[in-house]
N, C-alpha and C positions, 0 to 999 in steps of 0.2 A: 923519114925525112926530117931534118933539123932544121927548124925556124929561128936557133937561137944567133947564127952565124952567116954570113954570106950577102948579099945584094938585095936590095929591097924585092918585094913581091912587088911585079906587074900584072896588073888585071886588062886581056883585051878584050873589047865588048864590041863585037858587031864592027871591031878597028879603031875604036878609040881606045887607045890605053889612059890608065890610072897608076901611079904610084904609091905604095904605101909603104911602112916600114913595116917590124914585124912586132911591134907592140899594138901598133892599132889593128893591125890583121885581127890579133886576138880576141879581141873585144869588140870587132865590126855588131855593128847593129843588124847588119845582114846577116840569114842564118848559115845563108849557101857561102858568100864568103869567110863567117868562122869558121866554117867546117874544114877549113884547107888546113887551118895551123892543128888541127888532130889528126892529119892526118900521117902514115910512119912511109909509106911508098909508094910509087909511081903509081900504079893499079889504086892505090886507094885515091890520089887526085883525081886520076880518071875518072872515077866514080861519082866524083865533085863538077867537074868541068868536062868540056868536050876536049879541050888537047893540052898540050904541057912543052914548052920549051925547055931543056934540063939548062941549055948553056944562056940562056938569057933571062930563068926565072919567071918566066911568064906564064899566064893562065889563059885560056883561050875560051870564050863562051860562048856562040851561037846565039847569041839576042841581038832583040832589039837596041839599037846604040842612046838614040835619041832618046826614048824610053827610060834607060838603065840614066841619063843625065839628069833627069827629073826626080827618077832615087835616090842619085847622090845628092842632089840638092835636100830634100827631106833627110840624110846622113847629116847633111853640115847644118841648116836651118831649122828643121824640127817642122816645118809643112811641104805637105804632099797634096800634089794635085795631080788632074789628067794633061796628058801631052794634047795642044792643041791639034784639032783634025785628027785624032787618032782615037779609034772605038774605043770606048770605054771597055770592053770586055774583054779586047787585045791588053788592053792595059793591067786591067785588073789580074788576066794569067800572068801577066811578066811579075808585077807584085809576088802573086803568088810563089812566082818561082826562086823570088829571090829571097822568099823565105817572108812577105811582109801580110797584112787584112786589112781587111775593111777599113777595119776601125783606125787605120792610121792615116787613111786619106781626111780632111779637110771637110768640115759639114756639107757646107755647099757639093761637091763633090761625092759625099755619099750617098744625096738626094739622088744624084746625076744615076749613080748606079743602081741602086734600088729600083728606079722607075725602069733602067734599060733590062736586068733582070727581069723585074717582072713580065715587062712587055714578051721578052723572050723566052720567059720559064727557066731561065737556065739558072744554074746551082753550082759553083765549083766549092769543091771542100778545100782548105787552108794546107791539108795535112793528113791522106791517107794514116789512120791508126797501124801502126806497129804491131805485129805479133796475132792479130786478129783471125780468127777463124776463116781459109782462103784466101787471105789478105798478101799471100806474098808466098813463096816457098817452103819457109819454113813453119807457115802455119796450117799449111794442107793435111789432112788426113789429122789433123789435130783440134780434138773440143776440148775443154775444162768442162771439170765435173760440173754438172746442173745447168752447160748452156742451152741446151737445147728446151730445158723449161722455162728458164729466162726469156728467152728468143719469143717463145709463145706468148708470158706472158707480156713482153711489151710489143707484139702485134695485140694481142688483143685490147692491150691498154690503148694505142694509136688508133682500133677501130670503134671505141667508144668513146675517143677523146677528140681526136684529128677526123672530121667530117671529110674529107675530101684524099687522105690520105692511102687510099685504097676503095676497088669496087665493093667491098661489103661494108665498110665503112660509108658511105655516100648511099646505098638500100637501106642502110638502117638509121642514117638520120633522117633520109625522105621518111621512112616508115614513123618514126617519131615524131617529123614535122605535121601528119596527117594524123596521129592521136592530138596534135596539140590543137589542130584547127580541130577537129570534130568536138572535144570538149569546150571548144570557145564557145562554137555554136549551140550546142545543148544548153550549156551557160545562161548564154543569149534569150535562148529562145523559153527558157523555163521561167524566164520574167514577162512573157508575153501574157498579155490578160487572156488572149487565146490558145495557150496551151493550157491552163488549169481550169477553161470556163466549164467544159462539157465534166470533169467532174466536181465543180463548185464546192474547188478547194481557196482556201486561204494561203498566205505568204505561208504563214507559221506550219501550218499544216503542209505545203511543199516542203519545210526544214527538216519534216521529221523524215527519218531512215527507218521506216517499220519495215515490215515484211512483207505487205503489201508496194511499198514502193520503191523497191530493191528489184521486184520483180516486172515493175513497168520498162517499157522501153527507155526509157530515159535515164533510169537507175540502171540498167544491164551496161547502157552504153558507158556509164560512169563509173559503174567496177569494172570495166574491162579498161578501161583507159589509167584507172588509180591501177589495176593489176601492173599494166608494161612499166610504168611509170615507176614502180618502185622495185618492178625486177629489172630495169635500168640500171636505178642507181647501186642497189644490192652489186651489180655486177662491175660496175665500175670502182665501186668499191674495192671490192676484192680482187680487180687487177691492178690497183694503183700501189703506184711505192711507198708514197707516204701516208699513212693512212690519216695520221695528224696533222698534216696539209691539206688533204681531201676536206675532212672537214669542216675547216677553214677558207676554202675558198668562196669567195661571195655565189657564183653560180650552184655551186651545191647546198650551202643554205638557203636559196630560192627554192630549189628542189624540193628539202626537207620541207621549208615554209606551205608548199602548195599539196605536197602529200599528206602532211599529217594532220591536215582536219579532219579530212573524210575518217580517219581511222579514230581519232575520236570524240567524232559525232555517233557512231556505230558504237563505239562504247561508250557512250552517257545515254544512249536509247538502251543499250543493254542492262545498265546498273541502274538507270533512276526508272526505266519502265516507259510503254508508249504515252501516258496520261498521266504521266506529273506533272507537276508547276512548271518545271524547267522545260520541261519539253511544250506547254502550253504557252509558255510566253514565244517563246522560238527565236527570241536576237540572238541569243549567244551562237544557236545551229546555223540564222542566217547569215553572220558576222564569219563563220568559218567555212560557210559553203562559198562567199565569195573572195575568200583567202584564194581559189581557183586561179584567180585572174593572175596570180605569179605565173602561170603556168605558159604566160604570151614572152613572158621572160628567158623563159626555155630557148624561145629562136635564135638569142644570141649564140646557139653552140654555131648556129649553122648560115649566121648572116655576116658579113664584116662588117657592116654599118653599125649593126647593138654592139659590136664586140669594139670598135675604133669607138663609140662614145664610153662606154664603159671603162679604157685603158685610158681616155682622154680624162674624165673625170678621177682618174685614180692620180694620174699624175700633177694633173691643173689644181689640185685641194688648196694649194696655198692661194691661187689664183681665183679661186672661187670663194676662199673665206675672205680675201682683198675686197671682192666683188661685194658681199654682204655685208663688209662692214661701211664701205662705201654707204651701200643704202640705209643701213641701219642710223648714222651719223648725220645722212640728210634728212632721212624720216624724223628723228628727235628734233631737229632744229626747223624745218617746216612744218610739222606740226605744230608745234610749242607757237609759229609768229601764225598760221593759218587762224587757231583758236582764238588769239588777241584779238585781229584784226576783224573777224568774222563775228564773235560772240562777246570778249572778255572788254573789249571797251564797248562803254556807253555811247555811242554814234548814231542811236533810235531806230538801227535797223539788225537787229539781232539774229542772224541767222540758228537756228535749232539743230541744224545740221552736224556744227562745229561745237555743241555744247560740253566738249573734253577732249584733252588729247589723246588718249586712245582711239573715240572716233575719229581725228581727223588723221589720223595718223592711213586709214583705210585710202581717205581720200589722195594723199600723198601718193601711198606704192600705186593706184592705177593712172595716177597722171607724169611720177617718173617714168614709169615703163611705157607709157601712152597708151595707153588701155580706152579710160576716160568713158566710164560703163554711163555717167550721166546722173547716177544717184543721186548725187551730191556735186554741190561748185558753187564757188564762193558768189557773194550779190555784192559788195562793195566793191569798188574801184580801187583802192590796196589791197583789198582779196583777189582780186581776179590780177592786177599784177605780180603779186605773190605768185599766184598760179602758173603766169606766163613764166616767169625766172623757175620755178620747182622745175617746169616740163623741160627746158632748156638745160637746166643743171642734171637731171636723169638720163638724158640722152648722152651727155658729155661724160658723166660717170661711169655708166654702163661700157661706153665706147671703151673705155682705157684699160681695165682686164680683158676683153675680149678677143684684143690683136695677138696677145700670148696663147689664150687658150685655144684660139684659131689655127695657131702657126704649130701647135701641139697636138693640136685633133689630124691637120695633113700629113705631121712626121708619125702616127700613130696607124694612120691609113696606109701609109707606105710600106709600114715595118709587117705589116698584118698582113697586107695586099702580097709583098714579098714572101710570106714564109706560106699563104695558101698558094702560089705558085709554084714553089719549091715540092709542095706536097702532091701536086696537077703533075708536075712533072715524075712523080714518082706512077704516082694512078698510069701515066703514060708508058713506062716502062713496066708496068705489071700487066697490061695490056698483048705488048708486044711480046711480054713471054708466057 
């Protein structure tokens, strides 16, 4: 079919027609409407639209009218929003169909869907992949060489990665989440003066890893939990794709951080022996047995609360170095008139408190933040005005990064809360088959 000759294209939509020529047909921003100018005959527009008028040039489409109006407005103006009174998720198919995403609806607007998704679990893809193993006709009874290894190993990568992602997936981060509590508490509980009284051991002497206390209860429970813990990571290791990303990511450095003392605290008992100096002092043993406590850091595979603060601080950095230097800028210049007023003039009542600005600088950050532990506070009456303006100025400072990183921690909640529904939604569908 030739586009270069003949009567403009008519587009009917649900009854409203559009006219267009055939230069902008080309170049439509819509993908379903460029498809029409590649196309060579009748069978192939079909294939585009539901009907075809040959004597009037028209294209016939089976949509929504009123819907498809709010697209062309986003053709001509560049914003896209939802039809009023019309479900967002009706909406979002018609998008879909006309070839458009998410990401070109209007913030406000993508909030709107996000939250309705999640509520609903529902997931539509932009774009059925092409040529894909069952995907269509022509890909039936057809693999490329190594997919079926592939395929494995990115389930197994989404069952150690994607907590919710699949039923074995979700037993094995429960199973993890239950190593991570039971070494909290042995943790815990190995700092009780009542766990080491009846054998009237010392700190130093709980740090060491002899042979004897490998073999207590409380060392068996700890090499069995450092055991999962690092054939964990071993394993996720070796299903991941980039192994140089793995690395790199903050959660896997946690990992590494909370694994690798135990392994060498057992080798400095091994090379320096159980009664060395080093092993008798026992900081360095007890500085790395409570390197453990990364280990509460773990939860964020399996919570979205650690996981939305953790993306929220990744992204708010500029907002948070705002935030400090904030403080650090009131902290100098409150300090600096605290000290004067308090110590450095002669007024016969010399507070000892304030006697530098480094000390008073302590006094400063708990009366910005309103703390106000009581150590310390000024005795003058320009002191304690000083005082009143710091607390007042800390409150005002603080407030003004905070509406950013606020409005960045809920679109971070959303985006997270969305894609573990998306994952529910699959667990749901492996269910039913």
């Amino acid at each position: 079919m030739n586009f270069g000759r003949g009567p403009p294209v008519v587009l009917n939509v649900g009854g409203t027609r559009y006219s267009f020529s055939r230069e902008v047909l080309k170049d439509f921003p819509l993908r379903r409407v460029s498809r029409l100018h590649g196309c060579l005959s009748e069978q192939d527009v079909l294939e585009v639209c539901d009907d075809y008028d040959r004597e009037r040039n028209e294209y016939f489409f089976d949509r929504h009218s009123e819907a498809f109006g709010f697209i062309m407005l986003y053709v001509r103006h560049g914003h896209l929003r939802f039809v009023p009174h019309m479900c967002e998720l009706s909406f979002y198919n018609e998008m879909i169909y006309w070839g458009l995403e998410g990401s070109h609806l209007d913030y406000c607007c993508q909030r709107r869907l996000d939250d309705r998704m999640s509520e609903t679990c529902t997931y539509y893809s932009a774009e059925e992949p092409r040529g894909e193993p069952g995907g269509g006709p022509e890909g039936k009874g057809r693999r490329p060489p190594g997919a079926e290894g592939g395929k494995w190993l990115e389930r197994m990568r989404r069952t150690f990665e994607e907590p919710t992602s699949s039923v074995a997936a979700q037993v094995l981060a429960t199973v993890s989440i239950l190593f991570v509590i039971v070494s909290m508490v042995v943790l815990c509980a190995s700092t009780l003066p009542e766990w080491r009284a009846p054998e009237n051991r010392s700190m130093e002497e709980q740090s060491r890893y002899t042979a004897e206390s490998v073999r207590e209860p409380s060392g068996i429970i700890e090499a069995i939990c450092i055991g999962w813990f690092t054939a964990e990571c071993i394993v996720r290791f070796i299903v991941s794709k980039n192994k140089c990303e793995f690395v790199r990511r903050p959660l896997n450095i946690i990992d590494l951080l909370a694994i690798t003392p135990y392994y060498i605290s057992v080798l400095m008992t091994v090379f320096t022996g159980e009664n060395s100096q080093l092993q008798r002092a026992g900081v360095t043993l007890r500085v790395l047995r409570m390197m453990r406590i990364f280990w509460v850091i773990k939860l964020a595979r399996h919570f979205i609360g650690l996981q939305t603060l953790g993306l929220t601080l990744k992204r708010c950095y500029r907002e948070m170095v705002m935030l400090l230097v904030f403080i650090c800028v009131a902290m100098a210049i409150f300090s600096a008139l605290s000290q004067l007023l308090e110590n450095g003039l002669d007024l016969g009542t010399k507070n000892k408190d304030y006697a530098s600005i480094p000390a008073a600088c302590w006094w400063v950050i708990i009366s910005m933040t309103t703390v106000g532990y009581g150590d310390m506070c000024p005795i003058t009456v320009p002191g304690r005005i000083l005082g009143g303006i710091c607390v007042v100025s800390g409150i005002v400072l603080l407030a003004l990064p905070i509406t950013f990183i606020y409005h960045s921690f809920v679109q971070c909640y959303h985006e997270l809360k969305f894609r573990s529904a998306r994952y529910s939604r699959s667990l749901s569908a492996e269910f039913l088959n």
